[in-house]
C-alpha positions in Angstrom: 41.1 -54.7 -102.0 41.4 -51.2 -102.6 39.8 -48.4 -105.6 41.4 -45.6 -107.3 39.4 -42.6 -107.4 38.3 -42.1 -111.6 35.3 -39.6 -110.3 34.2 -36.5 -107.9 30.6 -35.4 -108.5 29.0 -33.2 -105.3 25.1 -34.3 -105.9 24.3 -32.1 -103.1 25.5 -30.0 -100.3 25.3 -32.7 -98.5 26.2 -36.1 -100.6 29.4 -36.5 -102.6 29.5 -39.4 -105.3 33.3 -41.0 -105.6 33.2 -43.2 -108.5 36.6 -45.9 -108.1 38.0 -47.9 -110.5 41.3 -49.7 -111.1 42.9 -53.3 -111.1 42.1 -53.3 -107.4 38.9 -54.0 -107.3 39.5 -57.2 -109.9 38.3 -59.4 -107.2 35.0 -57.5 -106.3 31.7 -59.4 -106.4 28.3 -57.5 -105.5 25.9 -59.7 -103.4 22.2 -59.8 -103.4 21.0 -57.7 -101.0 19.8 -53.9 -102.1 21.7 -52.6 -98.9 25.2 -53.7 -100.1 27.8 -51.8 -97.8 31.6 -51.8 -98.4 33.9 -51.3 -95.2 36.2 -48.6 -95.8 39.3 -47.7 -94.7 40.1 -44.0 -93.6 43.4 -42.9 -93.0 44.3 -40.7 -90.4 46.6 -37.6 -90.9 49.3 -39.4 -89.0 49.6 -42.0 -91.0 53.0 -43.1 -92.3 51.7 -45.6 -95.2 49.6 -45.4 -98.2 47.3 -47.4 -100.0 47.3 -50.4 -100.5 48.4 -51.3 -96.7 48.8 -54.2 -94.7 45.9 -54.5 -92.3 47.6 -57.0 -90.3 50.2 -54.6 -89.5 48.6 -51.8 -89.0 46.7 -53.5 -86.1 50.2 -53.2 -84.3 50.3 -49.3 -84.8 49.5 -46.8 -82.1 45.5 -46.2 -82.4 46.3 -42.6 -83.8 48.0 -44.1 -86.7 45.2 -47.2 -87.6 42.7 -46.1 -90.2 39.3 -45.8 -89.3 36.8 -48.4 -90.8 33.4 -46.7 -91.6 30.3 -48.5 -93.2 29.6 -47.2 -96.6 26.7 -48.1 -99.2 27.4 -49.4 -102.4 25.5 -47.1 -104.9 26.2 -49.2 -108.2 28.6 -51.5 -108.9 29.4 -51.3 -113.4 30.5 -54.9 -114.1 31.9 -54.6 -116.9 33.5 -51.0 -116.3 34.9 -52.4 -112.5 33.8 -49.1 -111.5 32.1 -49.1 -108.0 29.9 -46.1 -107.0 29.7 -44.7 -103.1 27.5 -41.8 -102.3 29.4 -40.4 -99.1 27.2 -37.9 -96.6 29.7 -35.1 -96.0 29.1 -32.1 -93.4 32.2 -30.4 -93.5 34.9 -31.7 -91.9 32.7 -33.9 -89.3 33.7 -37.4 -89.8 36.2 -39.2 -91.3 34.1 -40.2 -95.0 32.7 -37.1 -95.2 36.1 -35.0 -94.9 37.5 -37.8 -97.1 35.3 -37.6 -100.0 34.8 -33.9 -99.9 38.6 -33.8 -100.4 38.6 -36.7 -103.0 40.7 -36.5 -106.1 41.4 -38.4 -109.0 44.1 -40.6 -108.5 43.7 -40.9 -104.8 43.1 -44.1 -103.4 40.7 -45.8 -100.7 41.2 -49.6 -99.1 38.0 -51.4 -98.3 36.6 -54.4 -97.5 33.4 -56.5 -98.3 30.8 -56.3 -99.6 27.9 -57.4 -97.3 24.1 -56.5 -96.5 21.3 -57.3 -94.7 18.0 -56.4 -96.6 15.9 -57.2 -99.7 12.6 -55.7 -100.4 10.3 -58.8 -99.9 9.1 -60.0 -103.1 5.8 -61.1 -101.7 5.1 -57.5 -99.8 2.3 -55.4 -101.2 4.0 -52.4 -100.9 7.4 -50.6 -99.9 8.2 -47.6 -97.1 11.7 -46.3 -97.7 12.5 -43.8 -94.4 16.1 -42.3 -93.7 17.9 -39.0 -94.0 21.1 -38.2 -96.2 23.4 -41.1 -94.5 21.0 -43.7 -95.5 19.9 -42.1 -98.9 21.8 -44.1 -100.8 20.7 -47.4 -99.7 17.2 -46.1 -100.1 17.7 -45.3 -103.7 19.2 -48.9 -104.6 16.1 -50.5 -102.3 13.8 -48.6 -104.5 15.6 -49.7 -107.5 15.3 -53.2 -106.0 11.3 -53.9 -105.7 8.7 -55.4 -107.9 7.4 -53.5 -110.7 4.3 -51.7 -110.5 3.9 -52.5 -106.8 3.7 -48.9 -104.5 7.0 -47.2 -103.1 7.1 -44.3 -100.6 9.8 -43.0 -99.8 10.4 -40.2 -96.9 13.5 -38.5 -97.0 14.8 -35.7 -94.3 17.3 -33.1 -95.9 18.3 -30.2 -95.1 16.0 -28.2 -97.7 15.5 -28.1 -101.1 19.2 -28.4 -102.2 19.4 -31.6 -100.4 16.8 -33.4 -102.4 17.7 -35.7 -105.6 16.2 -37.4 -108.0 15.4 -41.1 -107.6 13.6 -44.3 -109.9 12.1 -47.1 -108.9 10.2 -49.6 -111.4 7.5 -49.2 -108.5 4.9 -46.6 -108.1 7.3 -44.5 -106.7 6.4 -41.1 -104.1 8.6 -39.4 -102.5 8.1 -36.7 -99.6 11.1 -34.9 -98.3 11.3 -33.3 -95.0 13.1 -30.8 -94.6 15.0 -29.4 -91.1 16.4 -26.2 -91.7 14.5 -24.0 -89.0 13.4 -26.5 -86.8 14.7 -26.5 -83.6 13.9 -30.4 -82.6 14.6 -32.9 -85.6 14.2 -35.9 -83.7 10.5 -36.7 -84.2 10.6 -35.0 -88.4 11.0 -38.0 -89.8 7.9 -40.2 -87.3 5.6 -37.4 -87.6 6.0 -37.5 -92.0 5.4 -41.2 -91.4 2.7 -40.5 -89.1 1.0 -38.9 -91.2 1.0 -41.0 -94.8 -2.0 -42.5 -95.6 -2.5 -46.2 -94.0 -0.6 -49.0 -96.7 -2.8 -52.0 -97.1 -1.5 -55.3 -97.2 1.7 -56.7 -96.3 4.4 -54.0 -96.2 8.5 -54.4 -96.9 9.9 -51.3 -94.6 13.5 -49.8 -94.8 14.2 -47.1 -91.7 18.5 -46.1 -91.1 19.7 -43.2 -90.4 20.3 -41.2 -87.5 19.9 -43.0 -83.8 16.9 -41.1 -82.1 14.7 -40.5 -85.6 14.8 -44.3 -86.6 13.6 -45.4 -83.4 11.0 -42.8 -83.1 10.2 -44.1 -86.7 9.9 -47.7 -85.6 7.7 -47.0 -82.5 5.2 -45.6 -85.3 5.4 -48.6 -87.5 5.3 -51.4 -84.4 2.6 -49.6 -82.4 0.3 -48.9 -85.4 0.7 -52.3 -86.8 1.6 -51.1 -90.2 4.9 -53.3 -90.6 5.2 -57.1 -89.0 8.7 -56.9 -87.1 10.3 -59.3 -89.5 9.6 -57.3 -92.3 11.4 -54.1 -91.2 14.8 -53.4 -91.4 16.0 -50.7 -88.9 19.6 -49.4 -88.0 21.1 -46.3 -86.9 23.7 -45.2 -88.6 24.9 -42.3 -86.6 23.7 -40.1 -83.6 23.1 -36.4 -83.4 25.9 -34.7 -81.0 27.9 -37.3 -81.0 31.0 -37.3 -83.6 32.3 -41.5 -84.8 34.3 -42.6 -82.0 31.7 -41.9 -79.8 28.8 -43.0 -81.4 30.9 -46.5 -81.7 30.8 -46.7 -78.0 27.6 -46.9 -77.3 25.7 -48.0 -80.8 26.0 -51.7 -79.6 23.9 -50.8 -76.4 21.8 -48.4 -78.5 20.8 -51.1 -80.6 19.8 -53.7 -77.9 17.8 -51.0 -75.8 16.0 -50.4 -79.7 15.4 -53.9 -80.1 14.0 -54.6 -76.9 11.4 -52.4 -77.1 7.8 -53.7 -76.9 4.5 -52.4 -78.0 0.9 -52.9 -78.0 -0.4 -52.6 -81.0 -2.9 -50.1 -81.8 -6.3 -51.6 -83.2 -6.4 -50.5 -86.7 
């Protein structure tokens, strides 16, 4: 399955929206959950095909000419239009989506797979936390999208500053607190300390924490010490990890994630 480009809009420094369209994408269905990802398909500069590709065959190609797979949210997907929306973090030329969709034209072409997901605000939850930076703000704006209305939605949102922030909706009682980094010298615990620091949800809360490695798990000791979400009513992933460009990151995520998930807590009496 694979989308033609039909859009390019640069929503901040820091987030590109590519818009794709085309015959390609006839057999696309979008699934449930609020966190629908497509896997995409990034070719390298060495590669000697185009789009569409065989991915059976490219298995057999040096690893310098494979494409790299990379995890990307689905936005919105338009029915009726075909048109499927990805909101890409880009920081230069630092990974391979980001340099892709900075560079992305109308007409080009991109070869994914999917979609899939993992997470549903809980209908039954009282209330909603929403916690990421710009690699997981697009998940966070379909999960507010997603929730019961009138219930309450905070959302807490690390950017670089002020340019980084955008507009979102919810049918919830929607707040939003950004954070910004620029000037800070150690981001890791931004993101815990905003959380830290909202006032105490009552009632069962729905939580949503991805992002970067060491500032989602420094987010989930808050929640899981502090008793403010049950376990199996928080979603948490890392998405990426700070000094550490894709390849590497890949290596070691899967042990990242066991060493998160094996942590313990007492929790705190309330």
């Amino acid at each position: 399955m694979y989308g033609e480009v039909v859009a390019v809009v640069r929503l901040t420094p820091q987030l590109v929206r590519v818009v794709l369209g085309g015959p390609g994408l006839d057999e696309f269905v979008l699934g449930e959950d609020a966190d629908q990802y497509v896997n995409c398909f990034f070719l390298p500069d060495a590669a000697s095909y185009a789009v569409p590709f065989d991915g059976e065959a490219v298995r057999e190609l040096p690893r310098e000419q494979r494409p790299f797979p990379r995890r990307i949210t689905v936005r919105a997907w338009d029915g009726e239009r075909r048109e499927l929306t990805l909101d890409i973090a880009a920081h230069g030329d630092a990974g391979y989506a980001g340099r892709w969709a900075s560079r992305a034209q109308v007409g080009h072409r991109l070869q994914l797979r999917g979609p899939a997901g993992s997470y549903r605000p809980h209908a039954d939850a009282d209330s909603y936390l929403f916690v990421g930076d710009e690699s997981a703000l697009p998940a966070i704006a379909a999960c507010a999208e997603a929730v019961p209305a009138g219930r309450p939605v905070v959302v807490v949102v690390e950017v670089e500053d002020a340019a980084g922030e955008v507009e979102l909706g919810s049918p919830g009682e929607l707040e939003v607190r950004w954070v910004h980094r620029a000037g800070r010298d150690d981001v890791d615990d931004l993101l815990a300390e905003a959380v830290a620091a909202l006032p105490r949800p009552a009632g069962v809360v729905s939580a949503f924490v991805h992002g970067e490695a060491a500032e989602t798990r420094a987010v989930r000791r808050v929640l899981l010490r502090e008793g403010i979400v049950e376990p199996e009513r928080l979603s948490c992933s890392p998405y990426w990890r700070r000094g550490l460009d894709d390849e590497a990151w890949r290596a070691v995520k899967a042990a990242w994630v066991r060493d998160t998930a094996a942590e313990t807590f007492d929790v705190m009496p309330r």
